[in-house]
C-alpha positions in Angstrom: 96.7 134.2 125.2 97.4 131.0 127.4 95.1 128.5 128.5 96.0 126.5 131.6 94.6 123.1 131.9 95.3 121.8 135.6 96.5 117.4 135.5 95.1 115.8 138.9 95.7 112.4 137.6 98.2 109.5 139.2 98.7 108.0 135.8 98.3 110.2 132.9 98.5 108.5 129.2 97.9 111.4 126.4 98.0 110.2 122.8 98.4 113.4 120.0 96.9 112.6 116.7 98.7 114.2 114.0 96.4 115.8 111.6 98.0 117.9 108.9 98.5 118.3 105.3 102.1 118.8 103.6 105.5 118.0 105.2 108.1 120.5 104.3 111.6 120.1 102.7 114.7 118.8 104.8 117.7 117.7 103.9 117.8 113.7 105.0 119.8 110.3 104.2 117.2 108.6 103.0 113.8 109.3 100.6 111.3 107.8 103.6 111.3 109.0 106.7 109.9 107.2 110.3 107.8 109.0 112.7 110.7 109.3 115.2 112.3 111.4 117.9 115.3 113.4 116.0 117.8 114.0 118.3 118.8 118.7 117.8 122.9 118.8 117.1 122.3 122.0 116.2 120.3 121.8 113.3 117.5 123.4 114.8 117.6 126.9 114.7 115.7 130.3 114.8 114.8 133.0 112.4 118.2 134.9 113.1 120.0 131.8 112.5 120.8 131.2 116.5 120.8 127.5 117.9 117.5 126.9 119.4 119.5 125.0 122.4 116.2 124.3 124.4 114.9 122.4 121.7 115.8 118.3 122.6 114.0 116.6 119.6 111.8 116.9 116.9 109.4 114.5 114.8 108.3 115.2 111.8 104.8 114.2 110.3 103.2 114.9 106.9 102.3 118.6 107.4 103.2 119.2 111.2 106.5 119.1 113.4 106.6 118.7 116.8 109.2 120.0 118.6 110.1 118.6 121.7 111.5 120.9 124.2 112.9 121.1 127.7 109.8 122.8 129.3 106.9 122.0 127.0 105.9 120.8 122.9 105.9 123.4 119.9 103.5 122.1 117.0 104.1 123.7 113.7 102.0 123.5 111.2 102.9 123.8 107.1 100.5 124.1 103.9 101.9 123.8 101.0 99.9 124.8 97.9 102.1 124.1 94.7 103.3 120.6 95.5 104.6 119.7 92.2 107.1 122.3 92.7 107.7 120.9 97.0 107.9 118.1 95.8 110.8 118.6 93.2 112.6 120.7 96.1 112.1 117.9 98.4 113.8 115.2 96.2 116.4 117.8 95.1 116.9 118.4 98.9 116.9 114.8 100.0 119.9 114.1 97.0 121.9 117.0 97.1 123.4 116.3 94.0 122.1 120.2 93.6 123.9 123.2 94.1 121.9 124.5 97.4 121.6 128.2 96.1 119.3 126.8 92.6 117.2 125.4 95.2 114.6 128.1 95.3 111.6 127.0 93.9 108.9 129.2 92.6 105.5 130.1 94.0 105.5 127.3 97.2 103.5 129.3 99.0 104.1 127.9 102.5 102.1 128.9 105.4 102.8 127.9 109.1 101.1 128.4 112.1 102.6 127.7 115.6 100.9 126.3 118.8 103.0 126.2 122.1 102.7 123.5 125.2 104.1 124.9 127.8 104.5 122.8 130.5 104.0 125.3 134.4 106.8 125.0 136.5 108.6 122.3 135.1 112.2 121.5 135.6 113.7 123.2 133.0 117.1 120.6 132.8 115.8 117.5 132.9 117.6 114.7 132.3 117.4 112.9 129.2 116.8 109.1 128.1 116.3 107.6 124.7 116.1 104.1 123.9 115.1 102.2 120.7 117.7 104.2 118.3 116.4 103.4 114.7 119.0 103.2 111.6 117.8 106.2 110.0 119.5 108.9 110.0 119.8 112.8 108.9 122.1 114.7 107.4 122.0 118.5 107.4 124.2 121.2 105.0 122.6 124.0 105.0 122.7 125.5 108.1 124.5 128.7 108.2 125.9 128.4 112.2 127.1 125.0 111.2 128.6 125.6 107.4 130.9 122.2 107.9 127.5 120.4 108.2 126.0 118.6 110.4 125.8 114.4 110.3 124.5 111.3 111.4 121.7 112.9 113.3 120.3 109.8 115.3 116.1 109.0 115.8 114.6 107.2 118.3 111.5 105.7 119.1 111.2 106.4 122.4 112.5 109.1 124.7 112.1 110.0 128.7 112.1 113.2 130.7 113.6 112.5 134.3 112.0 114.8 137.0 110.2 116.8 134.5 108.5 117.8 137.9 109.9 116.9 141.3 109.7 112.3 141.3 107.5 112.8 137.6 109.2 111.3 134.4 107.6 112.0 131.0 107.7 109.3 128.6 106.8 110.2 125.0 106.8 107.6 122.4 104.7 106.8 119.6 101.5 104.5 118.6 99.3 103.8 115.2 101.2 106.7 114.0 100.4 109.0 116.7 102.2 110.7 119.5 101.7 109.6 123.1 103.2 111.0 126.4 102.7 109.5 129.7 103.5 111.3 132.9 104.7 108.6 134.9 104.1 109.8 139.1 106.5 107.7 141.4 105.5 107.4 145.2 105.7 110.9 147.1 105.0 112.9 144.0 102.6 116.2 143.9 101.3 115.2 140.3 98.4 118.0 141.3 101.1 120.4 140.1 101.0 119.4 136.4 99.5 122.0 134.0 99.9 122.8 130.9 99.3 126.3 129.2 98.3 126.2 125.6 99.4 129.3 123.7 98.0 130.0 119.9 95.5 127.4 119.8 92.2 128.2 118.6 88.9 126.8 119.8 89.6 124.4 122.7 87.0 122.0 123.8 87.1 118.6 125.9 85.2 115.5 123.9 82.6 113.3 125.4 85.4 110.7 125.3 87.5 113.0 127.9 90.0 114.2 125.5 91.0 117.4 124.8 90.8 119.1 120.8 91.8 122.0 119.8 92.1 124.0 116.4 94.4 125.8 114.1 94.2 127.2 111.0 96.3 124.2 109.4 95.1 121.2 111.3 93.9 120.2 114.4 95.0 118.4 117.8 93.2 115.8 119.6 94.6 114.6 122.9 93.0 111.2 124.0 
């Protein structure tokens, strides 16, 4: 079930709090990771293995990734409840001094939960900006379309969506840890037209302060 929320602002600023628990294993280049906007070589993928293409970015935050997409933003949510034994993946992960297939660790448990953004009738090739590249980096091998590996996967602090919507750019960049998105509405532009569909997101409620909340099972959003 979707739920349509209709945008009739000039200037809109929406900041996400990410509120989670657990981060799950990836392979990276280094033990600490920024909140940033990770560019997809092809390291995003779906359960059959298959490129997810329409994915652009992703950021990762302790116990939720968001993935940036060409029409809209996927949260995912992950629990962990043995975190001696994630935590042992993760560093075995992050080293790779491992051979991949003993990396199976016992009784994780990991739950995930999904809630889709969609953004209505938006362009679905928009054109792409990113500035403030940091020096961190990602390296991937363990991806089974991509068995060569996959390297120097870039982040950035700051990325922009030309003509998301017809003379509308969407700037998304982060804040005190948070994400924020501003649709940005140059002069002729029907900014009435923005809506977003929520899909999987449990109670939904607007807060005296104007932003939106909503729950999941794993966490919660709040959009200021």
């Amino acid at each position: 079930m979707s739920r349509v929320f209709a945008l009739s602002f000039l200037f809109i600023c929406t900041c996400i709090s990410l509120l989670a628990q657990q981060n799950k294993p990836i392979s990276t280049a280094a033990s600490t990771q920024p909140l940033l906007f990770m560019e997809n070589k092809g390291q995003v993928t779906d359960f059959d293995g298959k490129s997810r293409a329409d994915i652009l970015f992703v950021m990762k935050a302790p116990g939720l990734d968001v993935y940036i997409g060409n029409d809209g933003l996927h949260y995912q949510f992950t629990q962990t409840e043995n975190m001696e034994a994630f935590v042992k993946y993760q560093e075995q992960m992050q080293t790779m001094l491992t051979d991949p297939k003993t990396l199976v660790p016992e009784k994780l448990n990991i739950t995930t939960y999904r809630v889709d953004m969609k953004l209505q009738g938006a362009n679905s090739n928009p054109v792409v900006l990113t500035e403030k590249q940091s020096s961190y980096y990602e390296n991937y091998y363990n991806i089974a379309a991509a068995p060569e590996g996959i390297t120097d996967v870039r982040g950035y602090e700051q990325i922009t969506l030309k003509d998301i919507y017809t003379r509308i750019d969407c700037v998304l960049y982060t804040i005190n840890d948070a994400l924020k998105y501003d649709f940005i509405a140059h002069p002729g532009a029907a900014y009435r037209h923005i809506k977003m569909a929520y899909r999987g997101a449990g109670e939904m409620k607007i807060l005296e302060d104007g932003s939106l909340w909503f729950n999941t099972p794993l966490g919660s959003i709040q959009c200021h």
